[in-house]
Each structure stands twice: as C-alpha cells, then as structure tokens.
DORO-392130 format. One record per residue (C-alpha): residue number from 1; chain; x negated, z negated, y. Coordinates in Angstrom, 2 decimals. Layout:
<NUM, "A", <X, Z, Y>>
...
//
This chain:
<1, "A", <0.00, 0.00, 0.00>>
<2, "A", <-2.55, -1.40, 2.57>>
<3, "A", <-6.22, -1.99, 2.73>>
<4, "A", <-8.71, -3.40, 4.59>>
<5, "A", <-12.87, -2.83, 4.11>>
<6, "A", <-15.08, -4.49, 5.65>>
<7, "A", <-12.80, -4.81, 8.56>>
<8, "A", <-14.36, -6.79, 11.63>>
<9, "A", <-12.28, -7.90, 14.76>>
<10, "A", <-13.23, -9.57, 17.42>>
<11, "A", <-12.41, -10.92, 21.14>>
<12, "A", <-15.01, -10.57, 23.70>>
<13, "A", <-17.96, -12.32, 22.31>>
<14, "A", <-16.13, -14.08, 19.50>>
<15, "A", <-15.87, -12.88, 16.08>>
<16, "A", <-12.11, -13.22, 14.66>>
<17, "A", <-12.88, -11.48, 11.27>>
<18, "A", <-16.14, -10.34, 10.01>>
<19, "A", <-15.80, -7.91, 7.22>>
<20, "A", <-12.15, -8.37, 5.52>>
<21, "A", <-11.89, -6.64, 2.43>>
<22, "A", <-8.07, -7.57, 1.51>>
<23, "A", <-5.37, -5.25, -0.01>>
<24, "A", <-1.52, -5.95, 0.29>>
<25, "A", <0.63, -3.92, -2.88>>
<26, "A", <3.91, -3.65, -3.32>>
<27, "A", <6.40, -6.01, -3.87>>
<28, "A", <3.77, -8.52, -2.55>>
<29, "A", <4.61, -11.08, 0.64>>
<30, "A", <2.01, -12.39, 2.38>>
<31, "A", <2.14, -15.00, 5.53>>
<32, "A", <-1.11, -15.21, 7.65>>
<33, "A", <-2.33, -18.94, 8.97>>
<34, "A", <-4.63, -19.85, 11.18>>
<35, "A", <-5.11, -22.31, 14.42>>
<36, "A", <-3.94, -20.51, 17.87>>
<37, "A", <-6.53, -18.19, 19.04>>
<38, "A", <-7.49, -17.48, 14.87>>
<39, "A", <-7.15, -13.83, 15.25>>
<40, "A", <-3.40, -13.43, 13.60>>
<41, "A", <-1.51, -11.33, 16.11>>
<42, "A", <-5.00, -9.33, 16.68>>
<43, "A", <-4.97, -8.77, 12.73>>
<44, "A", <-1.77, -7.08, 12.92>>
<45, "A", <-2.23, -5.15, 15.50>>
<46, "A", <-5.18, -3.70, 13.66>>
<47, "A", <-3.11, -2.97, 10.56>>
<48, "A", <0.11, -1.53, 12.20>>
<49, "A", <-2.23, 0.99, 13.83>>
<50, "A", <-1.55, -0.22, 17.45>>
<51, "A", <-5.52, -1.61, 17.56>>
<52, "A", <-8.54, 0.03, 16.81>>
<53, "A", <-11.21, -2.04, 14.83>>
<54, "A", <-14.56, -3.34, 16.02>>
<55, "A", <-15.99, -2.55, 12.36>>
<56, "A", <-14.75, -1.22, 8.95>>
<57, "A", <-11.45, 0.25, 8.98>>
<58, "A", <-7.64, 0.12, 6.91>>
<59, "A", <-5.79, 2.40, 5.05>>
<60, "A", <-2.37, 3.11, 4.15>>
<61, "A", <-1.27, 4.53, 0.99>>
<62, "A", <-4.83, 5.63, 1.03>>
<63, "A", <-5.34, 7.31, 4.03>>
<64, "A", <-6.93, 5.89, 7.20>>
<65, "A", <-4.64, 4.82, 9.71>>
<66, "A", <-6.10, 7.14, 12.12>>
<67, "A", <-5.24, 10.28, 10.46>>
<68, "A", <-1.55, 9.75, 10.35>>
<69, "A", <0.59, 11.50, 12.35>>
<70, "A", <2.33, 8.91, 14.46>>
<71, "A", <5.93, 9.70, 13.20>>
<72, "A", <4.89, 9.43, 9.15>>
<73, "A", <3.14, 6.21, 10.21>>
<74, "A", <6.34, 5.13, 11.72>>
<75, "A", <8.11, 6.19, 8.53>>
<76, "A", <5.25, 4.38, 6.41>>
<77, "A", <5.30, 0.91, 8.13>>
<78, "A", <6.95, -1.29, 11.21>>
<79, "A", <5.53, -3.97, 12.90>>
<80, "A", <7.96, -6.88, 14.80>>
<81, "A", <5.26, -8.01, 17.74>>
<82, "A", <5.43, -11.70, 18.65>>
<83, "A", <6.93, -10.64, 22.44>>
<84, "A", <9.24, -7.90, 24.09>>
<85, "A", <10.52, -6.85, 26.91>>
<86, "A", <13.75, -5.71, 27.89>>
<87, "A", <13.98, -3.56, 30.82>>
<88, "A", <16.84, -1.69, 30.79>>
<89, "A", <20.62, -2.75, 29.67>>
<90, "A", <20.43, -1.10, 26.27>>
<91, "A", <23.31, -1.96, 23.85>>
<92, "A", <22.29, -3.97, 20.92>>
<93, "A", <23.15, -1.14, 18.47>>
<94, "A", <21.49, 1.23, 20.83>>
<95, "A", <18.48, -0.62, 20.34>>
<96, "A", <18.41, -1.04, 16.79>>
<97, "A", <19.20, 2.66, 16.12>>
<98, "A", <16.31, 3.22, 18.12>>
<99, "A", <14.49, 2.69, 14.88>>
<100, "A", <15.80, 5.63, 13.88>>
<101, "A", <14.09, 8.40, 15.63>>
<102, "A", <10.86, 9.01, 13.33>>
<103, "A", <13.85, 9.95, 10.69>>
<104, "A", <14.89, 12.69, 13.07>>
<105, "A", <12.74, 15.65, 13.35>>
<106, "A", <15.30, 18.06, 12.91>>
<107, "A", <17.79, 16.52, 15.47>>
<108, "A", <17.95, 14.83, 18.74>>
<109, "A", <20.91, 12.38, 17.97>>
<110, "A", <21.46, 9.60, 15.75>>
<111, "A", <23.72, 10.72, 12.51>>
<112, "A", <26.73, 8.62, 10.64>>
<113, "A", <23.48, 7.67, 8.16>>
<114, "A", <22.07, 5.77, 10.73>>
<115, "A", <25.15, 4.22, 12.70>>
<116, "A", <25.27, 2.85, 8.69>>
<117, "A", <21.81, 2.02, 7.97>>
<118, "A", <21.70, 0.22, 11.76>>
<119, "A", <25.14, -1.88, 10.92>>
<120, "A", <23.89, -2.92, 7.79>>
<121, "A", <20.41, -4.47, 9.53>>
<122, "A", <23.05, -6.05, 11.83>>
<123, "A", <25.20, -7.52, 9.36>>
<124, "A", <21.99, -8.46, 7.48>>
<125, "A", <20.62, -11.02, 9.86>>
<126, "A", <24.33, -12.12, 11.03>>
<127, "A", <24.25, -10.31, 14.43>>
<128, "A", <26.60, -7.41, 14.19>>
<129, "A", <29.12, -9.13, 16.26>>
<130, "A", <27.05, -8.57, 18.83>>
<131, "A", <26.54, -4.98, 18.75>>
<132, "A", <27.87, -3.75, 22.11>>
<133, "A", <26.25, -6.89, 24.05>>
<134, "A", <23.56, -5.88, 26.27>>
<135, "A", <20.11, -7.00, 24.73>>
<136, "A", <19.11, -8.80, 27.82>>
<137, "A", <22.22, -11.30, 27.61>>
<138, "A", <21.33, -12.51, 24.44>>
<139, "A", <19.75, -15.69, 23.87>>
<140, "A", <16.15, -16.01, 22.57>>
<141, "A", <17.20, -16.59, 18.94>>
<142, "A", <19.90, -13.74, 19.26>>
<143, "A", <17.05, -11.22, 20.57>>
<144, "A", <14.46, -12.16, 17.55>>
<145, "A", <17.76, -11.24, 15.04>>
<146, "A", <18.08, -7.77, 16.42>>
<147, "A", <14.38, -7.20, 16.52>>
<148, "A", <13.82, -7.80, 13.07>>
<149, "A", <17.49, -5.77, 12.71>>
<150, "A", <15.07, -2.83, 14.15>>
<151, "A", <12.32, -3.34, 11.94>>
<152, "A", <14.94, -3.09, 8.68>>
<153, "A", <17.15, 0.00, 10.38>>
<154, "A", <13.44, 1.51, 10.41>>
<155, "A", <13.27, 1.42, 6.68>>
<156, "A", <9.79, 1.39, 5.40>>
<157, "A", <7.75, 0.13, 2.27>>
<158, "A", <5.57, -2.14, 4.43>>
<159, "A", <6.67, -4.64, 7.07>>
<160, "A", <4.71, -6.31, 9.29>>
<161, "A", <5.97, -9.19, 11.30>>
<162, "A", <4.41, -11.50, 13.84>>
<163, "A", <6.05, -15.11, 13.92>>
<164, "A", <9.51, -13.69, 12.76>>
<165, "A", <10.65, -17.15, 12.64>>
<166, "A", <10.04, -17.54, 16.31>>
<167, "A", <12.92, -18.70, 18.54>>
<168, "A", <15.48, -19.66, 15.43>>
<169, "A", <17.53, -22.02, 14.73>>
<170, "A", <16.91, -24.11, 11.11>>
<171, "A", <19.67, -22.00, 9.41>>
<172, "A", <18.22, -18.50, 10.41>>
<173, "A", <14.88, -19.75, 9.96>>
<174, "A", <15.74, -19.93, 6.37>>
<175, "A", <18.20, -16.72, 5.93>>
<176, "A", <15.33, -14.11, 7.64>>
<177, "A", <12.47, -16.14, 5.02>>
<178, "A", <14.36, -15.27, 2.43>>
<179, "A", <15.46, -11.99, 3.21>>
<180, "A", <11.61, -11.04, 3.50>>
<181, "A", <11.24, -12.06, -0.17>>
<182, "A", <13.81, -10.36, -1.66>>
<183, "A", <13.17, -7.00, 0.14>>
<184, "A", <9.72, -8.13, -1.59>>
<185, "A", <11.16, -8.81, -4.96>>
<186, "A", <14.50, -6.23, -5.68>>
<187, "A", <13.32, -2.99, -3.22>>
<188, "A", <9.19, -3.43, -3.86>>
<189, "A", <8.69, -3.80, -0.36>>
<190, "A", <5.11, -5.13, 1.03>>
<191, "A", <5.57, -8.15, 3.90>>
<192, "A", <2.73, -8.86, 5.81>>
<193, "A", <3.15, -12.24, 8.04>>
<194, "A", <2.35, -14.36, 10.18>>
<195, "A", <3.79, -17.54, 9.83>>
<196, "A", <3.24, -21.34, 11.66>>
<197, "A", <5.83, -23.34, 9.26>>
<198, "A", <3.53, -23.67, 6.45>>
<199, "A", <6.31, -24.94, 4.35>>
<200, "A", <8.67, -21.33, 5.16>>
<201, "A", <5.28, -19.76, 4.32>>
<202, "A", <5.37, -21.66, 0.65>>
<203, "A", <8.46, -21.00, 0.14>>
<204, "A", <8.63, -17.37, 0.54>>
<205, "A", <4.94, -15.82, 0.15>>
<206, "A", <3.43, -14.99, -2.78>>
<207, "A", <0.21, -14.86, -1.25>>
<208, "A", <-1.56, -16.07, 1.51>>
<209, "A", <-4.45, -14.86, 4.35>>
<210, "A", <-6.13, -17.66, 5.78>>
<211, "A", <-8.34, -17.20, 9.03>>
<212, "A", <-10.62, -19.93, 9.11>>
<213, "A", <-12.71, -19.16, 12.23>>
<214, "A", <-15.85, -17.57, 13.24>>
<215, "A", <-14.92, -14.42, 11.16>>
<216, "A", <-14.29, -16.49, 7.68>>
<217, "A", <-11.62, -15.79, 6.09>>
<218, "A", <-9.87, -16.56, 2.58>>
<219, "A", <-6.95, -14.69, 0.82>>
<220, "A", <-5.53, -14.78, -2.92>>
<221, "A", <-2.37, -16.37, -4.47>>
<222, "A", <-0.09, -18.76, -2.91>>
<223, "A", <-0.90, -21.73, -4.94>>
<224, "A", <-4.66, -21.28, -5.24>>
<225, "A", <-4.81, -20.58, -1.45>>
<226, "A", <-2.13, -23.27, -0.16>>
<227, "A", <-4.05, -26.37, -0.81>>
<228, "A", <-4.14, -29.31, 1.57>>
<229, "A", <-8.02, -29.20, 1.84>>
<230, "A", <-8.54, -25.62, 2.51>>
<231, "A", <-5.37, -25.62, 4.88>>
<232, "A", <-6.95, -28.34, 6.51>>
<233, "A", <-9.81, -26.69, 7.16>>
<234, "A", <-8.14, -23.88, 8.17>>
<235, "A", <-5.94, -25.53, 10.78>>
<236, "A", <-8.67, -28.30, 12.12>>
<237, "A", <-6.23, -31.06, 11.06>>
<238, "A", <-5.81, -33.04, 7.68>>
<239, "A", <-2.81, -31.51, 5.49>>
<240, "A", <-1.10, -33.61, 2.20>>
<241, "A", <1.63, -33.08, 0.11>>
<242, "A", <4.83, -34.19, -1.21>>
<243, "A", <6.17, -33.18, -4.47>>
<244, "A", <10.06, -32.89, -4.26>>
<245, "A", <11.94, -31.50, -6.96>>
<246, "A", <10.62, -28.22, -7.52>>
<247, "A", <9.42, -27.73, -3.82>>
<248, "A", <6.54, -28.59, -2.63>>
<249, "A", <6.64, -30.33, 1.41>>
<250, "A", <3.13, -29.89, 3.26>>
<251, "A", <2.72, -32.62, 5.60>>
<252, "A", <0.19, -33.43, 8.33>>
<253, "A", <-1.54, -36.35, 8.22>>
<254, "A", <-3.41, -39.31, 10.30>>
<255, "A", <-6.14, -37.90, 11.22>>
//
C-alpha cells in the first residue's frame, strides 16, 4: 500500500525522522504517537504527498509519490489535516461532494453516484441532518464530522488522518475510532493516524508508529509497541496500566 525508505524529515535544524523504513498494507490501522513538536503532522504531510522529504522517499502501490498524476493520487489516498478553513458559505453536502471531483474526468458535475456515495459519508458519522447548513455555522465537533465525511465520499484504499478525534464529544470519539477499524477490517482499507488518546489508539490500531525524538523512531504491532516503558519514553512522562476486563486502560503516572 505505502512505503517509506530511508525517509528523513526534519524542521530547521532539528531532525524529526532520520531514515524511516516503515510499510503500511492493507487492512492494517495504524495511529502515530509522539510528544507535541514529534514530527506527526509533518509525517503525514510527507506521505499524503503534500511535503517533499529532506531524505529517502515513499511510495504508493509502488510508485513514488512524485510520479503520480495528482488526480490518481487523489483517487489512491486522502488525507484529513489537523486544521481548515472555511472561507466561503459552502453547503455541507457541497463540501463533502467536493471529494468527488478526481472521480470526474469525463464530466464537470457531480452525478446521482455521488449525491449517494456523499449521503452515505453523512449518515456514516451522524451528520446528514445537517446537509444544507452552511459549513461555517457548525460547531467545532460538527465541522471535524463532515471533514472526515469528505475523506470517506473520496473513497480510497488508504486514509490518512491527522487527530480525527479532535474537537469530539466522548460518543463520537468512539463511533469515528471504530469506523476506522472496520473500513480496516471488512473493505481492506489502510488507516494511517495520528492519535493523542492512547487508549482510542489501543483500542482501534493494529499497529503503532512511535516518534521518539531526535529522528528515532519505533513501529511494529500494537501490543509489542504499546508498552508503558517505551510509551513513556516516547511521551517524556511515566505510563502504567490497568487491566479491565478484556481492555486494557493506559494511565499516566506520578512522575
């Protein structure tokens, strides 16, 4: 699906990542941690194509990211950025069928296939009510819902997301977590992101990139990677845990 070699990012004179090699296949989530300032949002950037890299380089299905034409990208992969602005008083279907265009090379307007495929992204993350609202009168939580709306209307095998939990409430929290995983799971979708709530991350990920600092970096499985000692490393803070039931609860500790 996606793959990284050797990839090197950095920030000035800081090094965020020094030579990630890292693949993400299908029907594999994965949430990215690391302290503010890690190099998570620059990461993404770099793999949705929207960044070049300061060393080594990704590919997608094979192919660098560089030589695809900018709409098969955008029929290849979508990326949810941690911010947006709103400008203009776009309907909220409006802007999800938006999504739409790299579908439309033989036709300038949107067809009944996408009205469909954008009112089932609404209806998926519980916002279709609000599908003739203007975008910039919705609330913060409302907004994140019809981004990520977007990102499924735009229908691709990867997904990458920055902080798609940002700005909701408990109960969507939940509902858009697991909605990653079973796009994951029943349509072999790849998830890439990145994700504060280390216990939404467990939950939902089956694996797990950790940024460390100063370029290091550590990736595999969920529960080989989600340990309290490397994620306290990881996070400059000491991390325990709490068996309950099936679940495990990551707290933070006294330092």
């Amino acid at each position: 699906m996606i793959e990284a070699a050797a990839l090197t990012l950095r920030a000035g004179q800081r090094t965020l990542v020094e030579k990630l090699s890292w693949r993400a296949a299908a029907g594999e989530c994965w949430c990215v941690i690391g302290r503010n300032g890690a190099g998570k949002s620059t990461l993404l950037r770099t793999l949705a194509g929207v960044r070049a890299a300061d060393g080594g380089g990704v590919t997608l299905a094979g192919r660098a990211l560089a030589a695809w034409p900018l709409p098969a990208l955008a029929r290849e992969r979508a990326f949810l950025a941690q911010a947006r602005s709103d400008a203009f008083a776009y309907r909220v279907i409006d802007t999800v069928l938006m999504a739409r265009h790299p579908y439309h090379a033989d036709r300038y307007w949107e067809g009944s296939d996408d009205h469909l495929a954008a009112q089932d992204a609404l209806r998926a993350l519980d916002v279709l009510e609000l599908a003739q609202r203007d975008v910039r009168s919705l609330s913060g939580g409302e907004r994140q819902r019809v981004a990520i709306a977007a990102l499924l209307a735009q229908d691709t095998p990867l997904l990458l997301l920055d902080e798609p939990a940002n700005a909701l409430d408990l109960a969507h929290q939940v509902s858009v977590m697991r909605l990653l995983a079973r796009l994951c799971r029943e349509r072999r979708k790849a998830v890439v992101m990145v994700c504060h709530d280390l216990n939404l991350a467990h939950g939902v990920a089956t694996h797990a990139l950790l940024l460390m600092g100063e370029g290091a970096w550590q990736a595999g499985a969920v529960d080989e990677v989600m340990r309290p000692a490397i994620l306290g490393r990881c996070l400059g803070h000491p991390i325990d845990t709490v068996a309950h039931g099936t679940r495990t609860i990551f707290i933070a500790t006294e330092s």
